[in-house]
N, C-alpha and C positions, 0 to 999 in steps of 0.2 A: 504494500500500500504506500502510496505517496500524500505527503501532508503536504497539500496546496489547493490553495484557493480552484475553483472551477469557477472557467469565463461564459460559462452559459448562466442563459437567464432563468427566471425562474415563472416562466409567463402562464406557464398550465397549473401554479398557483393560484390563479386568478380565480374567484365564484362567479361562476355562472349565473344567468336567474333563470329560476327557478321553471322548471317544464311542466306546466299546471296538467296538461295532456297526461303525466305519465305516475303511477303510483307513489307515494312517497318511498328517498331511500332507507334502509335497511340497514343501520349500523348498531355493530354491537360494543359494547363496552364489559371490555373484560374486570369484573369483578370479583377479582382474591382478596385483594388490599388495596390499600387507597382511596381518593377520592372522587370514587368513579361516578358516586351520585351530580356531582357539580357538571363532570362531562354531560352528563347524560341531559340533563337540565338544559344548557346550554344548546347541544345537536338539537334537541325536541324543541328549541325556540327560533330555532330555524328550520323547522318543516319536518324531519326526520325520524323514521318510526325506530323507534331506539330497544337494546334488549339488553339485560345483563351477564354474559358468556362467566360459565363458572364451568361449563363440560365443553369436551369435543362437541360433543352435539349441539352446542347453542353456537355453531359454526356453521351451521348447515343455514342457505339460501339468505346471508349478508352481501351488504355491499360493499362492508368496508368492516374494520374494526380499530378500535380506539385502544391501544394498553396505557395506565395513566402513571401518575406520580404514586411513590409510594416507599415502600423500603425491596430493593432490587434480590436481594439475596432471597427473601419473603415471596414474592414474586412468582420468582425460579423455582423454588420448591413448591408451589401450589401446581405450577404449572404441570412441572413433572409429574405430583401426586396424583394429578386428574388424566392425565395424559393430553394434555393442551400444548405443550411445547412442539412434538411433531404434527398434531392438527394445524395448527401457526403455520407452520413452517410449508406446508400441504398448500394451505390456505394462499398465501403468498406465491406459491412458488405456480399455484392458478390464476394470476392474478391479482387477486383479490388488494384492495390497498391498505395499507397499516398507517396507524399517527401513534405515534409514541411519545410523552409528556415525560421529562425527567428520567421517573427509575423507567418509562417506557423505552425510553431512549437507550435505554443502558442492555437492558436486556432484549434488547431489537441489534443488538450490535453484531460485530465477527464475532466476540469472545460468547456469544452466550446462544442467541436462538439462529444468529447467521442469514439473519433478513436483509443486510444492509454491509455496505461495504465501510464500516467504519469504524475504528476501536475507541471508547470513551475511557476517561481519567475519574473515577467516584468519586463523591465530594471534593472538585477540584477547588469549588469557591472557597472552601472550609466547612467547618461542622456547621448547625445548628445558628449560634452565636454570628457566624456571617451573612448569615441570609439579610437578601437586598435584594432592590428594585429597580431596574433601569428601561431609560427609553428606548426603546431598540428600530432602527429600521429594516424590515425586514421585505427582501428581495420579492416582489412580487404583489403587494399589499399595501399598492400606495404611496405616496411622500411623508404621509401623518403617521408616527412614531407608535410602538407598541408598548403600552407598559406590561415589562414582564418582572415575574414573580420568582425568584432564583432562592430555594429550600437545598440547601444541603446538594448544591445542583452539581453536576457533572460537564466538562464539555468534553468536544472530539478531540482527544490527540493526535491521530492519523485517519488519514480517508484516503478511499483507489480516486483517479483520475476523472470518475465519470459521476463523483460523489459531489452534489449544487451546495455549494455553502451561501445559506440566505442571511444568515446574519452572524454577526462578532462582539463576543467584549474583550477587549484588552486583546487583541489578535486572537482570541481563541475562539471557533466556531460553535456557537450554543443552539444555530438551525441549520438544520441538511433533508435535503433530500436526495432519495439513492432509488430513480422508477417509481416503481410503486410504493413507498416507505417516507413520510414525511417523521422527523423525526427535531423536539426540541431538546434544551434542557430545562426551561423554564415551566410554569403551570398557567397555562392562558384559560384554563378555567375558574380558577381565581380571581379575574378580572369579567369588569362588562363589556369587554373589548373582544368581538366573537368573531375576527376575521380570517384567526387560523379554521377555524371550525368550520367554517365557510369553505374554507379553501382547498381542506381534504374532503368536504362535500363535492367541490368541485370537480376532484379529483376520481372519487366514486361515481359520480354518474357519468366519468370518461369514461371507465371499467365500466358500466354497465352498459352503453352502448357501443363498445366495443374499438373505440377511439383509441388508435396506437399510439396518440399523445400524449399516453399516461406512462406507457412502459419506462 
């Protein structure tokens, strides 16, 4: 893997509006741990018929799924216990699009479920005691600034060639995307500010109509 910036854009970011013609999407939110309620909250105030994934089976007929913030190693082992880790991995590897929040991020990486081409650094901001908030501009979502929620957060240390780095602090990339894999470090469900949310909606109803501008 190579740690550098990607000069492509980040345009299939973008939220669509909304195809009144067609069912709503279909997104699951994986809930072991975390605060997958706030996601879910959020998708559902923008149009989307949301479900909470705790089995392989709550994988069947999404359009996308959500893994949120939470504690990473906790995560990993629920996932394993239920046998979620290789359904993900299935999931994705059809498709299917993934947003990762924080510990999603972490456990979406090379080292862990191998969605994404990217290795993260755990609690790189510091513990607890450092959590902060910054404005972030992020590739794809506009000139107006994101505020983001940074928990015990993570960035990327290294990404392959073909991995979009959407935004930075202090040099380090805290959003990527890698295909179908949007992936932060921050919790944009902690805020009223829902344009990531949007944006991996946008990105599922590429995947669902079969739009190669998502791969």
């Amino acid at each position: 893997m190579r740690s550098r910036r990607s000069p492509k854009t980040a345009a299939c970011c973008k939220a669509a509006a909304p195809e009144l013609s067609r069912p709503p999407l279909r997104i699951g939110v994986l809930a072991i741990q975390g605060d997958f309620e706030a996601h879910r909250r959020t998708l559902e105030s923008l149009g989307a018929e949301v479900s909470e994934v705790r089995t392989a089976s709550g994988l069947e007929a999404l359009d996308g799924l959500v893994i949120p913030g939470g504690e990473s190693t906790t995560i990993s082992m629920g996932m394993e216990r239920e046998g979620l880790d290789d359904a993900i991995r299935s999931f994705h590897r059809e498709g299917g699009p993934i947003f990762g929040s924080c510990a999603g991020m972490i456990v979406s990486d090379s080292a862990h479920l191998g969605l994404a081409d990217y290795l993260c650094r755990r609690n790189a901001f510091g513990r607890q005691l450092q959590s902060f908030e910054e404005d972030l501009r992020v590739e794809g979502l506009g000139d107006e600034p994101l505020r983001a929620v940074f928990i015990r957060a993570p960035w990327v240390e290294e990404h392959g060639h073909d991995v979009e780095v959407l935004a930075e602090v202090h040099g380090h990339p805290v959003s990527v995307r890698d295909a179908n894999v949007l992936a932060v470090a921050f919790h944009p469900e902690l805020t009223d500010d829902s344009r990531l949310h949007a944006a991996f909606m946008a990105m599922c109803t590429a995947a669902r109509s079969g739009d190669p501008a998502h791969r």
